[in-house]
Every structure is written in structure tokens, then in C-alpha cells.
Predicted model as a PDB file, atoms N, CA, C, CB and O in Angstrom, pLDDT in the B-factor column:
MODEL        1                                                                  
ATOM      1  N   UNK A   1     226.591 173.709-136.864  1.00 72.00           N  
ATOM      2  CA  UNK A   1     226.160 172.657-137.796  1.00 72.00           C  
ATOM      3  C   UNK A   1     227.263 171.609-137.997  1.00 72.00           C  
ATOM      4  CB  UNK A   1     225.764 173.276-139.156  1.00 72.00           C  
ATOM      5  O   UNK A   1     226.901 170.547-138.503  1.00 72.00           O  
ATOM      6  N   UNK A   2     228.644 171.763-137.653  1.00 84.00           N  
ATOM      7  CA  UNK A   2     229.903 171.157-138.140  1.00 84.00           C  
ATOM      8  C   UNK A   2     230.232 170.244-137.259  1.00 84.00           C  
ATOM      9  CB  UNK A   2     231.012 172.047-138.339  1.00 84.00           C  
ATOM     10  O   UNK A   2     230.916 169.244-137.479  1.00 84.00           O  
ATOM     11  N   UNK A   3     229.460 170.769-135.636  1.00 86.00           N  
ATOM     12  CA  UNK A   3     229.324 169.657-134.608  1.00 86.00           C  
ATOM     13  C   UNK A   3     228.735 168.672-134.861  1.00 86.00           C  
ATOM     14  CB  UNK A   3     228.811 169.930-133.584  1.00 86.00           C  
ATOM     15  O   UNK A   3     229.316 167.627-134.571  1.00 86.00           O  
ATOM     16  N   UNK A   4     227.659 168.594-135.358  1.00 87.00           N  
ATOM     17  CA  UNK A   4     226.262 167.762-135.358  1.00 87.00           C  
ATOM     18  C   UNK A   4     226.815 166.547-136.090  1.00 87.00           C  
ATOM     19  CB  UNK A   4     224.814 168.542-136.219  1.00 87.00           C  
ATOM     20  O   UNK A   4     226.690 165.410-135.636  1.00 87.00           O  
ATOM     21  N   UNK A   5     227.620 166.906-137.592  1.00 89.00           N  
ATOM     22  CA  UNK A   5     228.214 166.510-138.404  1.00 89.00           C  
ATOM     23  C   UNK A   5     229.659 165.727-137.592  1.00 89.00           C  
ATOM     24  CB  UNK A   5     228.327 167.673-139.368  1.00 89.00           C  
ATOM     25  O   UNK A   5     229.607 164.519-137.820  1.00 89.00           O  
ATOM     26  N   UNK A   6     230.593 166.006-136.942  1.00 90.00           N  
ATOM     27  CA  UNK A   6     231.286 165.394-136.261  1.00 90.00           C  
ATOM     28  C   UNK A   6     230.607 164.514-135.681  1.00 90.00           C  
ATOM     29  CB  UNK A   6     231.905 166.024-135.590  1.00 90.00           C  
ATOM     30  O   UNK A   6     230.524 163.314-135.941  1.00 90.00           O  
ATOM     31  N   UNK A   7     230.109 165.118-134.878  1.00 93.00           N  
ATOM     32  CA  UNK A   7     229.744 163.897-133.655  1.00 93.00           C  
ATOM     33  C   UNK A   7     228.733 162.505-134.975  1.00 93.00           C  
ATOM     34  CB  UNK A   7     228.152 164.957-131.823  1.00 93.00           C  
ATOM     35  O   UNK A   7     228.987 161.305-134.865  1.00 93.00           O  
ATOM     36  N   UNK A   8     227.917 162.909-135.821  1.00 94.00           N  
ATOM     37  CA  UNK A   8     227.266 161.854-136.410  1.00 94.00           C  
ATOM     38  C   UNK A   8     228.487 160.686-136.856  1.00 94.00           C  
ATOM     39  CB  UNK A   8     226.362 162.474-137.696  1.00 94.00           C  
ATOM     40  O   UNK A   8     228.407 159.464-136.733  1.00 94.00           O  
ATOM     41  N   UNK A   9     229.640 161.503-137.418  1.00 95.00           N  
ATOM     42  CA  UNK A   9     230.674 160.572-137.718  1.00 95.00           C  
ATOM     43  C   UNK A   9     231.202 159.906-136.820  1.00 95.00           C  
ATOM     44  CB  UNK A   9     231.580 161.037-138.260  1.00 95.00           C  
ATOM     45  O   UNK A   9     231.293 158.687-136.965  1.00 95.00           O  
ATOM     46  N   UNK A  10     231.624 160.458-135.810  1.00 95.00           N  
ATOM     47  CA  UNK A  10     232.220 159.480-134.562  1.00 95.00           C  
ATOM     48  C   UNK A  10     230.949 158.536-134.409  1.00 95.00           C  
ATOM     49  CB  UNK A  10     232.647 160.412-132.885  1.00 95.00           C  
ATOM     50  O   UNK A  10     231.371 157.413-134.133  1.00 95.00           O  
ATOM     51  N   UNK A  11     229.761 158.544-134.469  1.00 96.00           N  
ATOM     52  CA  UNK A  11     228.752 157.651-133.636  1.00 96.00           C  
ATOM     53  C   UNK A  11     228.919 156.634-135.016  1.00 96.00           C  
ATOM     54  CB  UNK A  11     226.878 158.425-133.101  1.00 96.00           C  
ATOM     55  O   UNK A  11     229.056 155.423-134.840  1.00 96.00           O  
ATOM     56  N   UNK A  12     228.901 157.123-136.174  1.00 96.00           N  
ATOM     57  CA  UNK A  12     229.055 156.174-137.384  1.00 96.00           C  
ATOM     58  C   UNK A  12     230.197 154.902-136.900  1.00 96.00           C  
ATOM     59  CB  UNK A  12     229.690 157.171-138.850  1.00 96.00           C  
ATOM     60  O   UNK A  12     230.100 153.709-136.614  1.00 96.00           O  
ATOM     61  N   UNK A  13     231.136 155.758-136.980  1.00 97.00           N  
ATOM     62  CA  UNK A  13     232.511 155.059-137.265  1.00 97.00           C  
ATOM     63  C   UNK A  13     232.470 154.251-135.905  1.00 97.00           C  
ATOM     64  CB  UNK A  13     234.002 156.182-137.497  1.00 97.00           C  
ATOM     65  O   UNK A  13     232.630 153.035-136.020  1.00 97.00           O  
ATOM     66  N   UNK A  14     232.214 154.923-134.220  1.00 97.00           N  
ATOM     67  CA  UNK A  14     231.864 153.438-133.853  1.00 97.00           C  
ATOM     68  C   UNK A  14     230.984 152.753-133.683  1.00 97.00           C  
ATOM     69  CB  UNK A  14     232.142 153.119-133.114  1.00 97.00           C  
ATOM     70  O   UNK A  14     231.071 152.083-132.654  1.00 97.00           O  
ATOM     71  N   UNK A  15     230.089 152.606-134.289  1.00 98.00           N  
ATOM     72  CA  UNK A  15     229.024 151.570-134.320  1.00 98.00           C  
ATOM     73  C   UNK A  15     229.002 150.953-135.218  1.00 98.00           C  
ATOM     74  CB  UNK A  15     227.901 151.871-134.221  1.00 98.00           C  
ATOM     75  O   UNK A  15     228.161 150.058-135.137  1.00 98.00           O  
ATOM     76  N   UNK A  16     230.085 150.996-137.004  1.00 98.00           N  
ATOM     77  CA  UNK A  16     230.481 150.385-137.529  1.00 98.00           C  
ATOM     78  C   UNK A  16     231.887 149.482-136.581  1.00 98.00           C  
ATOM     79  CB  UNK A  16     230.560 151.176-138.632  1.00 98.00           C  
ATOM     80  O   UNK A  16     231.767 148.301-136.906  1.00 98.00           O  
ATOM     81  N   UNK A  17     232.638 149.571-135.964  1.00 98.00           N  
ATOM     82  CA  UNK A  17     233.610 149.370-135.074  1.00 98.00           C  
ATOM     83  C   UNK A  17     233.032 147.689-134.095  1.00 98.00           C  
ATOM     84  CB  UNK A  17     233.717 151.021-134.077  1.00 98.00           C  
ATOM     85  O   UNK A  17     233.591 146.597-133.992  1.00 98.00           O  
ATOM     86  N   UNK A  18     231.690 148.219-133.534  1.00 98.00           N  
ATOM     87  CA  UNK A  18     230.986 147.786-133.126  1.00 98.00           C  
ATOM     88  C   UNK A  18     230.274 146.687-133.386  1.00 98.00           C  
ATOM     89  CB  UNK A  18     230.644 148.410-133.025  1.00 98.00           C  
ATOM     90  O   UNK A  18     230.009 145.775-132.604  1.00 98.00           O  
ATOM     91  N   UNK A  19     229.938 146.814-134.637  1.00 98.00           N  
ATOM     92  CA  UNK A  19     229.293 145.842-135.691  1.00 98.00           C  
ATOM     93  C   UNK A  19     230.262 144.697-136.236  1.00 98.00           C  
ATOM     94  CB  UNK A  19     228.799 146.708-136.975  1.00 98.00           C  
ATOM     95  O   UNK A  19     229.867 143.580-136.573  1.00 98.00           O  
ATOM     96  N   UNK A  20     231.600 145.138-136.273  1.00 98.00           N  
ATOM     97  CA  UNK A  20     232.813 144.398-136.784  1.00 98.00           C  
ATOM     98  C   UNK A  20     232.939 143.341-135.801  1.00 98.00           C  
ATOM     99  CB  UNK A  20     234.173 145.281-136.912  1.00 98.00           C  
ATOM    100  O   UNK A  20     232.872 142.117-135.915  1.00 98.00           O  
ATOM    101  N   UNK A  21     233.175 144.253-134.613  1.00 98.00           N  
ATOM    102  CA  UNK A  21     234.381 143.532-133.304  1.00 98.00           C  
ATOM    103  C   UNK A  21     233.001 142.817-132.967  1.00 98.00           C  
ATOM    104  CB  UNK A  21     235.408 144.799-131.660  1.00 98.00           C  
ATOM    105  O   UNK A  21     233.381 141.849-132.308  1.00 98.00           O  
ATOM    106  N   UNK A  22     231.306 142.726-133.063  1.00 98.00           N  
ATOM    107  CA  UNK A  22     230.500 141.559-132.820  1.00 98.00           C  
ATOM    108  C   UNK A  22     230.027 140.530-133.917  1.00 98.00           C  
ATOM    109  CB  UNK A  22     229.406 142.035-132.250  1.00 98.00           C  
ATOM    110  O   UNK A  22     229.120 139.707-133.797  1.00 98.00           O  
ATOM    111  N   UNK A  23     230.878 140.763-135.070  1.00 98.00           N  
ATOM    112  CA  UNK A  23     230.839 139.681-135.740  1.00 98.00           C  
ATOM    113  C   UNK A  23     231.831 138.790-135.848  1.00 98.00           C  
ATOM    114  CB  UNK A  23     230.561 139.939-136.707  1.00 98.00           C  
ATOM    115  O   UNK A  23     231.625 137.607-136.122  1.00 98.00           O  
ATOM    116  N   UNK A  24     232.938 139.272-135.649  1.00 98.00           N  
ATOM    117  CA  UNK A  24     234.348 138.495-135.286  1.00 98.00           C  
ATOM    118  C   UNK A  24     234.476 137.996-133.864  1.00 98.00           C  
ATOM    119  CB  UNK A  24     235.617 139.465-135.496  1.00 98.00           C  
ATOM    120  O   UNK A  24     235.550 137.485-133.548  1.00 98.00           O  
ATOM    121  N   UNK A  25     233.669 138.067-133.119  1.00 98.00           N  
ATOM    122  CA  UNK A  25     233.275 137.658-132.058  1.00 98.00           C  
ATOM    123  C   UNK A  25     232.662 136.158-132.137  1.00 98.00           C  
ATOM    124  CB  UNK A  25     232.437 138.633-131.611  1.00 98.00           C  
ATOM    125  O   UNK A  25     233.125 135.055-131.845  1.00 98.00           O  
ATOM    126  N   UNK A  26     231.045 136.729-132.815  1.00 98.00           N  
ATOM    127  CA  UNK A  26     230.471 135.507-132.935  1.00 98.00           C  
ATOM    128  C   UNK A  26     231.570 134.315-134.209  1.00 98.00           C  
ATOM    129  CB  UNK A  26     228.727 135.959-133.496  1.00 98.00           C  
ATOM    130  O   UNK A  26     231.723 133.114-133.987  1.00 98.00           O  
ATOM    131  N   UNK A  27     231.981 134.811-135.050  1.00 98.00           N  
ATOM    132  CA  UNK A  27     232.806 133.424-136.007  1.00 98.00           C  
ATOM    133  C   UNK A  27     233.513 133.329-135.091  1.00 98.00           C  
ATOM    134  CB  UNK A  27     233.687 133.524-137.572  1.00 98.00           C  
ATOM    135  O   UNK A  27     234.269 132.416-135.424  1.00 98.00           O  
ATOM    136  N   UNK A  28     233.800 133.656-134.127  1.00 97.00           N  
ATOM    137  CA  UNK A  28     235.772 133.203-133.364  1.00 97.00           C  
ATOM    138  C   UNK A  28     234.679 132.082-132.293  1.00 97.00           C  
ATOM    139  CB  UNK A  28     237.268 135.269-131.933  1.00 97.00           C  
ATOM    140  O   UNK A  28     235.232 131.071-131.859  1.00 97.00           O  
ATOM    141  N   UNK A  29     233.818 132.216-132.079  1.00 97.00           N  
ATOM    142  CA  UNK A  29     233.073 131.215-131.446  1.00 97.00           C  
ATOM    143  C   UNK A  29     232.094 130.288-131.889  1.00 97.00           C  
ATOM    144  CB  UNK A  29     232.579 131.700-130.678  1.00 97.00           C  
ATOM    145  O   UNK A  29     231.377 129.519-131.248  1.00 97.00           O  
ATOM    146  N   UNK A  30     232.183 130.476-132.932  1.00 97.00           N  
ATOM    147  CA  UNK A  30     231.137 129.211-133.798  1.00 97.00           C  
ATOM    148  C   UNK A  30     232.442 128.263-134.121  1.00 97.00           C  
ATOM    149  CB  UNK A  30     230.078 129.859-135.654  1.00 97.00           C  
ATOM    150  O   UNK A  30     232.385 127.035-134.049  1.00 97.00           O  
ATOM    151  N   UNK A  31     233.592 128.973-134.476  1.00 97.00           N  
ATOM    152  CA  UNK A  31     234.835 128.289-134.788  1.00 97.00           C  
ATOM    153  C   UNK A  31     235.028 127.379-133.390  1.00 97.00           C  
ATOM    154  CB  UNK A  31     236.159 129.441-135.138  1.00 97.00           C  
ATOM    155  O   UNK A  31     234.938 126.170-133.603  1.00 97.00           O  
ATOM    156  N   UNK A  32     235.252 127.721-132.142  1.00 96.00           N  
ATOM    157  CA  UNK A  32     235.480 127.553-131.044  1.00 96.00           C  
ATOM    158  C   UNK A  32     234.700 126.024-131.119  1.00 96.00           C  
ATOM    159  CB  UNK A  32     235.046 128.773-130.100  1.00 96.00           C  
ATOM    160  O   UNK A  32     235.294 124.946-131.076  1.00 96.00           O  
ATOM    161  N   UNK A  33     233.268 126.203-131.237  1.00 96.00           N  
ATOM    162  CA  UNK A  33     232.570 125.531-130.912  1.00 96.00           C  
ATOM    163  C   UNK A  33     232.568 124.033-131.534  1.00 96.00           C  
ATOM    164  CB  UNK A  33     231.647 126.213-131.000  1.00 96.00           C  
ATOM    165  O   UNK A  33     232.259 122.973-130.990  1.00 96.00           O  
ATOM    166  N   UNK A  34     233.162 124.380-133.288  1.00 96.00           N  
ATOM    167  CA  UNK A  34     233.578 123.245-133.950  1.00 96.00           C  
ATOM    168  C   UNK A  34     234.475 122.523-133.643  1.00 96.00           C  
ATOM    169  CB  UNK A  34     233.810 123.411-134.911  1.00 96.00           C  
ATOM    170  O   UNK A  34     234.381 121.297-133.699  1.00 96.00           O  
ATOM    171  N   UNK A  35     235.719 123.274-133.183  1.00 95.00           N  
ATOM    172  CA  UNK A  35     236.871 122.731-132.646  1.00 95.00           C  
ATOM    173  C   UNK A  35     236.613 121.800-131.541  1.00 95.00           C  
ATOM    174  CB  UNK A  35     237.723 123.749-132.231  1.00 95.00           C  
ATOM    175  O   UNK A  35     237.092 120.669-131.615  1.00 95.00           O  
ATOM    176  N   UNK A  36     235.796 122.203-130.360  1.00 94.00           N  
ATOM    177  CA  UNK A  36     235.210 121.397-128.925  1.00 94.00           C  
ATOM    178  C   UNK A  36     234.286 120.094-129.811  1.00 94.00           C  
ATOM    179  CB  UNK A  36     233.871 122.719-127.641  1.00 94.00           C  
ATOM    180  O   UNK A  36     234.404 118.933-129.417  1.00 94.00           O  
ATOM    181  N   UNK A  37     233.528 120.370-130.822  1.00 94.00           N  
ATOM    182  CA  UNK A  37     233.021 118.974-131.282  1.00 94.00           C  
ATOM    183  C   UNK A  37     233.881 118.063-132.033  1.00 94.00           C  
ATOM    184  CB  UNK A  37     231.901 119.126-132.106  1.00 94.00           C  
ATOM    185  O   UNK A  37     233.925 116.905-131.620  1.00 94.00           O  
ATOM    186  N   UNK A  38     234.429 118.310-132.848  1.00 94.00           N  
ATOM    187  CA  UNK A  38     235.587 117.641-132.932  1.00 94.00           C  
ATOM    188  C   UNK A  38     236.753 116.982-132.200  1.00 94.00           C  
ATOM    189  CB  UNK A  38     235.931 118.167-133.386  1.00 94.00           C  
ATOM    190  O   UNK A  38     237.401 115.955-132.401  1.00 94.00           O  
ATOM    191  N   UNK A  39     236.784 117.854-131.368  1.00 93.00           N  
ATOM    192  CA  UNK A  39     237.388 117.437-130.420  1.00 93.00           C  
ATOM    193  C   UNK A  39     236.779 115.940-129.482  1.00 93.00           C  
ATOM    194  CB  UNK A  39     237.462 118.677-129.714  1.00 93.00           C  
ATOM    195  O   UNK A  39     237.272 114.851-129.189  1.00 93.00           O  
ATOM    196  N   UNK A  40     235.611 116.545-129.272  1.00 92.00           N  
ATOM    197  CA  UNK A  40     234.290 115.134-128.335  1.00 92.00           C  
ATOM    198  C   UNK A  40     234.317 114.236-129.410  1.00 92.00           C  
ATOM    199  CB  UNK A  40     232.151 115.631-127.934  1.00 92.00           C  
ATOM    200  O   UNK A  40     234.772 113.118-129.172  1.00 92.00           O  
ATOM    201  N   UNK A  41     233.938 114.480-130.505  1.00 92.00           N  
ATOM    202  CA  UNK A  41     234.413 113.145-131.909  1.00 92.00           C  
ATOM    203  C   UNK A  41     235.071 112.130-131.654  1.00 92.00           C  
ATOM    204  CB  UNK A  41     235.356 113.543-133.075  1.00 92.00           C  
ATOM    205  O   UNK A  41     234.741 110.955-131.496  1.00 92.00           O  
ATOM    206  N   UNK A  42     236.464 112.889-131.607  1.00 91.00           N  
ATOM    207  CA  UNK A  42     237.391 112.027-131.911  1.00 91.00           C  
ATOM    208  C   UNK A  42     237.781 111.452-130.445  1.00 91.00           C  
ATOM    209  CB  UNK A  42     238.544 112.709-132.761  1.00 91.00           C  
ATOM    210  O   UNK A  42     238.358 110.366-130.379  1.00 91.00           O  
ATOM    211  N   UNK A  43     237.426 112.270-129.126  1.00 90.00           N  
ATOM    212  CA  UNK A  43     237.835 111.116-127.873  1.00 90.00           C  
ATOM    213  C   UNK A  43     236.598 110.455-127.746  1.00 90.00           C  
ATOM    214  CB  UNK A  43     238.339 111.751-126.240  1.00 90.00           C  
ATOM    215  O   UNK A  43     236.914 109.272-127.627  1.00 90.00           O  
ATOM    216  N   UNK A  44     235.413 110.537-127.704  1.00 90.00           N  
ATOM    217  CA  UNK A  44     234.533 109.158-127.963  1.00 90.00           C  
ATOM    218  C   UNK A  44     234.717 108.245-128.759  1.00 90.00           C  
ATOM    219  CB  UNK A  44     233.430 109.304-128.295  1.00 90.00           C  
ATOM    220  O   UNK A  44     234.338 107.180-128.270  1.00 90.00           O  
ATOM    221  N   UNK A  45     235.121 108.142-129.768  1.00 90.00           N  
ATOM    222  CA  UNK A  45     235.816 107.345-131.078  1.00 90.00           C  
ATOM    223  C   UNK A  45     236.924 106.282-130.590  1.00 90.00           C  
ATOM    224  CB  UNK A  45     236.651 108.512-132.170  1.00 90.00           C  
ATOM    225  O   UNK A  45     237.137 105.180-131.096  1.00 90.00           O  
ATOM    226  N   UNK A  46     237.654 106.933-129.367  1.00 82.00           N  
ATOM    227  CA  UNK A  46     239.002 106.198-128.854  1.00 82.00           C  
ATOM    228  C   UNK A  46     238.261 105.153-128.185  1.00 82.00           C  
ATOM    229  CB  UNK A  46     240.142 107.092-127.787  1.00 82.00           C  
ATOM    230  O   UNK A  46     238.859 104.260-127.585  1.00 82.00           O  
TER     231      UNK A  46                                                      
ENDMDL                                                                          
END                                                                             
């Protein structure tokens, strides 16, 4: 029974892991994406 219970925790802990490292994913690229428009902004502007 103490297995079942391990292993549920490991599958917890990474698929919380999981859930993290694909949300810091997507902001590190919405960020990305602002930066590249800003970027096109300001050299069309020149």
C-alpha cells in the first residue's frame, strides 16, 4: 500500500514540476514576444 502512495507522490510532485517549468515557459515567451514588438516599433519609427 506504501508503494502506491510513493509512486502517487512522485507522479504529484512531477506534474506539479511540469505545470511550473510550462508556465514559465509560456511568460518567458509572451515576454520575448513584447520585446521583438518593441523592438519592430521603434526601428520602423527610425
Amino acid at each position: 500500500m506504501n508503494i502506491y502512495k510513493a509512486q502517487r507522490n512522485v507522479i504529484l510532485c512531477v506534474s506539479a514540476c511540469l505545470l511550473y517549468w510550462s508556465i514559465y515557459r509560456i511568460c518567458k515567451y509572451q515576454k520575448d514576444l513584447q520585446n521583438l514588438e518593441e523592438v519592430e516599433k521603434r526601428f520602423k519609427s527610425q
